[in-house]
C-alpha positions as CSV (number, residue, x, y, z in Angstrom):
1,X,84.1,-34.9,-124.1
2,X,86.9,-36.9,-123.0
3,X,89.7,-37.8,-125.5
4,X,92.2,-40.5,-125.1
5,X,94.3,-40.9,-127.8
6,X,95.3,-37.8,-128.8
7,X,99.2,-38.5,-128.9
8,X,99.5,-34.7,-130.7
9,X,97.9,-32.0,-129.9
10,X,99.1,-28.8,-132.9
11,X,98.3,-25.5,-131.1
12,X,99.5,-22.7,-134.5
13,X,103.2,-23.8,-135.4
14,X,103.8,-25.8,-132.1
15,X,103.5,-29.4,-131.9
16,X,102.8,-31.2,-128.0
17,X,103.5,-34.6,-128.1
18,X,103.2,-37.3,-125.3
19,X,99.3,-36.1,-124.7
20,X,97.7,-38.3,-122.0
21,X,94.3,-37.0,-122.1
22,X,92.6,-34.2,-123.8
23,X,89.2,-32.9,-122.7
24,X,86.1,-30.8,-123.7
25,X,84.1,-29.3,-120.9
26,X,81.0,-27.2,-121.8
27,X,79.5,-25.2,-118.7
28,X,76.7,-22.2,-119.0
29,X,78.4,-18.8,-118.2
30,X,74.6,-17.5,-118.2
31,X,71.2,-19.5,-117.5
32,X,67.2,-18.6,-117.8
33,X,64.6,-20.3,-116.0
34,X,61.1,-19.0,-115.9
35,X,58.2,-19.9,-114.1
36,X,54.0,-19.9,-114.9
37,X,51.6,-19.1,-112.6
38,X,50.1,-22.8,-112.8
39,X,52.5,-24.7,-110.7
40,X,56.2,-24.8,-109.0
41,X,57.8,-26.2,-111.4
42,X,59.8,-24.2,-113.7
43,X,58.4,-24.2,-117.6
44,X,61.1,-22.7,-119.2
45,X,65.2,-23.5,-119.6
46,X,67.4,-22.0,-121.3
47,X,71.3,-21.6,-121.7
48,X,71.7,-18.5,-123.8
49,X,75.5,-18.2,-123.2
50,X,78.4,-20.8,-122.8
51,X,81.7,-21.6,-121.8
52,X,83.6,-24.3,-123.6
53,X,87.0,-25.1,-122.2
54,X,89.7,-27.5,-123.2
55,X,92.1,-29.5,-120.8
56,X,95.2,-31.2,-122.5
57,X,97.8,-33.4,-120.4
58,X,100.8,-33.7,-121.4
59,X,103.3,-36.1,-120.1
60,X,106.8,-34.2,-120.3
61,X,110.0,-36.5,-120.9
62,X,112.9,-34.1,-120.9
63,X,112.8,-30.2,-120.5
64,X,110.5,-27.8,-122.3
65,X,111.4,-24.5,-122.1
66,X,108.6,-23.6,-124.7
67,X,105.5,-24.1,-123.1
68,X,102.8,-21.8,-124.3
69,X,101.7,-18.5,-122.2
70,X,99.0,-17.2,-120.8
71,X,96.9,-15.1,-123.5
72,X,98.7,-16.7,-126.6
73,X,96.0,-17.8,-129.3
74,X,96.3,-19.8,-132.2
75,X,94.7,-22.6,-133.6
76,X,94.2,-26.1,-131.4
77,X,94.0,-29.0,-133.7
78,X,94.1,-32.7,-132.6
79,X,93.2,-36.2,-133.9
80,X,91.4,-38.8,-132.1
81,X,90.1,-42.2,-132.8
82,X,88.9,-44.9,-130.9
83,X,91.7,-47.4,-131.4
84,X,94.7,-45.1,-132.5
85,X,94.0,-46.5,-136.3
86,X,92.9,-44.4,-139.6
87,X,89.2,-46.2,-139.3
88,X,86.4,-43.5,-137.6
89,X,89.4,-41.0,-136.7
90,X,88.1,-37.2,-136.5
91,X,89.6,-34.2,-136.5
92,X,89.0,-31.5,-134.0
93,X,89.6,-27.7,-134.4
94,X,89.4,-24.3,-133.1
95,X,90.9,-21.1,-132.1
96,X,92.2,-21.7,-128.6
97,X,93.5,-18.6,-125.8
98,X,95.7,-20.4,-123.5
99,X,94.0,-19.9,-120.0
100,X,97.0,-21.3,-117.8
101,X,99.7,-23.8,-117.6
102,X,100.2,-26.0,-114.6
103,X,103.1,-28.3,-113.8
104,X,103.3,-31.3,-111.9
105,X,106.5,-34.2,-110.5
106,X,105.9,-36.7,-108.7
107,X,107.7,-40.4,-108.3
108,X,104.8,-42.0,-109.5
109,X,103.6,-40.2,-112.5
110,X,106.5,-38.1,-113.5
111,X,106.3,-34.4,-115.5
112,X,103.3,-33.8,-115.8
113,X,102.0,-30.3,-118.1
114,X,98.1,-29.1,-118.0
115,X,97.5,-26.7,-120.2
116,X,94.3,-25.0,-120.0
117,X,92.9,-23.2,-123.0
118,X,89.2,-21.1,-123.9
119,X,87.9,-22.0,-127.3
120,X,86.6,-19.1,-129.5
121,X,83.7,-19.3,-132.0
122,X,84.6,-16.9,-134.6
123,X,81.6,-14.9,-134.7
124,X,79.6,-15.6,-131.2
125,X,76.8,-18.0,-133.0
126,X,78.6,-20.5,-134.4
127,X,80.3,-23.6,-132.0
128,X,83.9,-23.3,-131.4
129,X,84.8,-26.4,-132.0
130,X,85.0,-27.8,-135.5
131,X,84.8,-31.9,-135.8
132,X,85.9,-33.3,-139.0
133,X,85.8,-36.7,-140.5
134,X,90.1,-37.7,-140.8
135,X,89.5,-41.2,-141.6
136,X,92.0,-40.5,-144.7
137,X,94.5,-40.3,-142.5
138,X,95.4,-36.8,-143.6
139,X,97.2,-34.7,-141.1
């Protein structure tokens, strides 16, 4: 899931504004495949266990001497909409461990701040990531 107009990104008390790009990626950490006896091809699929992580970009305009930490956790809250206006915007949530934090300068594209981040279901079963409808345009 690729977000692009996140302009805030809340992770607990912090706000991180000036956020390029934020982005959903869902991989298996664990995969089944089974075969019959009847042919080669498999008959069975399954992704029992998953990984869901969370990229945000963060274009930095002056210094930052708070950037979050390897192993902090909190909750990752962002709103997103398809043409930065009230109408269709969603709110997603979850609790977020902060994986790593990359930094970036260049001449062409300035600061630039990846923060990488693991989202945590709260009980193993249910999906991390919580999507709400924000059309209110409630914060």
């Amino acid at each position: 899931m690729l977000l692009l107009n996140p302009r805030l990104v809340r992770f607990g008390p912090a706000a991180w504004d000036n956020i390029a790009a934020a982005v959903i990626d869902r991989a298996p950490h664990k995969t089944t495949e089974a075969w019959s006896d009847l042919g080669p091809y498999a008959t069975l699929a399954d992704v029992p266990e998953q990984r869901v992580r969370i990229t945000i970009t963060q274009e930095l305009s002056r210094d930052d001497i708070a950037a979050p930490r390897p192993g902090d956790q909190d909750t990752l809250s962002l709103h997103t909409s398809a043409a930065l206006a009230d109408a269709g915007r969603k709110k997603l949530s979850c609790t977020a461990v902060v994986l790593g934090v990359l930094h970036e300068l260049s001449l062409r594209r300035g600061a630039i701040r990846t923060i990488q981040l693991a989202a945590v279901s709260p009980d193993g079963a249910t999906d991390p990531i919580t999507i709400t409808d924000a059309s209110d345009g409630s914060l």
